[in-house]
N, C-alpha and C positions, 0 to 999 in steps of 0.2 A: 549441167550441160558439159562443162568441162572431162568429169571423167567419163563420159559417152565419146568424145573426140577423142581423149585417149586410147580407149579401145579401141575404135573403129582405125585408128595411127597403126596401133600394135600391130591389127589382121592385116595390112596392107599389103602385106608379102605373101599372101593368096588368093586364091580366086577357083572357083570354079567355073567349066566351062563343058554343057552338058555332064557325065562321066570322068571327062577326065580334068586333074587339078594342075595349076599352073604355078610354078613356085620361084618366086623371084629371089636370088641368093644373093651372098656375100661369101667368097670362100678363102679359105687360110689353108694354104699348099703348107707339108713338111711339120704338122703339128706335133702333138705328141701322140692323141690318139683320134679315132675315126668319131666327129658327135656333132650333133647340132648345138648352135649355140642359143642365144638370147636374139630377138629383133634387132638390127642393126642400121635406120632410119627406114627406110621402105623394104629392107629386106634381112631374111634369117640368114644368122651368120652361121658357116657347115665348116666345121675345121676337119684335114684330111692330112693323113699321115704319109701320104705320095707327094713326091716331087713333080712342080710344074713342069716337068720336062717330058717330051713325046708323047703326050697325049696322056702321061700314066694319072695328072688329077682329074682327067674328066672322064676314063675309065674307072676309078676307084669311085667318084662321084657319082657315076650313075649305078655303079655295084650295092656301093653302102643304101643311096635311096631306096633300091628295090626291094635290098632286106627291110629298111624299115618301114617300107609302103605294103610288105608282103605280094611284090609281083616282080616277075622276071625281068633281067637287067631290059629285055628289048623294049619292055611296055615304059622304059625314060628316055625320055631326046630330051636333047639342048637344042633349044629354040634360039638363044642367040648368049653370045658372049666365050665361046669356043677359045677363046686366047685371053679370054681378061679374068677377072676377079671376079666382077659381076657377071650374074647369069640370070638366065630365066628357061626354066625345065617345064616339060611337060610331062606328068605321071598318068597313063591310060588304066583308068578304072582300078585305085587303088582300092584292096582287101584289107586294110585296116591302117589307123592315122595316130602319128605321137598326136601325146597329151595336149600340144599349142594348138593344135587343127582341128580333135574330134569334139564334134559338138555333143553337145548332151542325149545321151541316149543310145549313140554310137554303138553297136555291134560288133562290127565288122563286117566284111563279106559284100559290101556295098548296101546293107541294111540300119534302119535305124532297129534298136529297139520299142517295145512294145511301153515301157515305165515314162 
């Protein structure tokens, strides 16, 4: 039972919601380079290599997600946390998910596969 609680810990930092996925962060402005990290209590920690100044980490944040969601910067909003560290983003109908999110069978394209 215990490592069923731990899993279910781990995924705490998403959620789906119809289409599109809701992803509750932890972010590290001024890193060295642009990457997700490891969970970080209820949320992935995203290190970015923009300074939290004028906007430029939650431009570069919504930039890096898009690439690696494979959809355009506009299909991510920040739903709240616009000046903190913590966040919670919204990705509208991601075309394909890293390794921590895609569930077995995964395609991409908003498909499972057939296996």
């Amino acid at each position: 039972m215990l490592s069923f609680r731990r899993k279910r810990a781990a995924m705490s930092w998403y959620r789906w919601q119809g289409d599109a996925l809701i992803l509750t962060l932890r972010v590290q402005p001024r890193s060295r380079e642009d990457a997700l990290g490891e969970p970080h209590g209820d949320a992935l920690k995203v290190r970015l290599r923009a300074p939290p100044v004028d906007g430029k980490a939650n431009a570069r944040l919504t930039a890096f997600l898009g690439e690696i969601f494979g959809v355009p910067r506009r299909r991510v909003s920040i739903l709240s946390g616009e000046s903190t560290r913590s966040k919670v983003l919204r990705i509208d109908d991601p075309q394909q998910l890293p390794a921590q999110i895609a569930p077995r069978g995964w395609s991409g394209a908003g498909k499972k596969s057939a296996c």
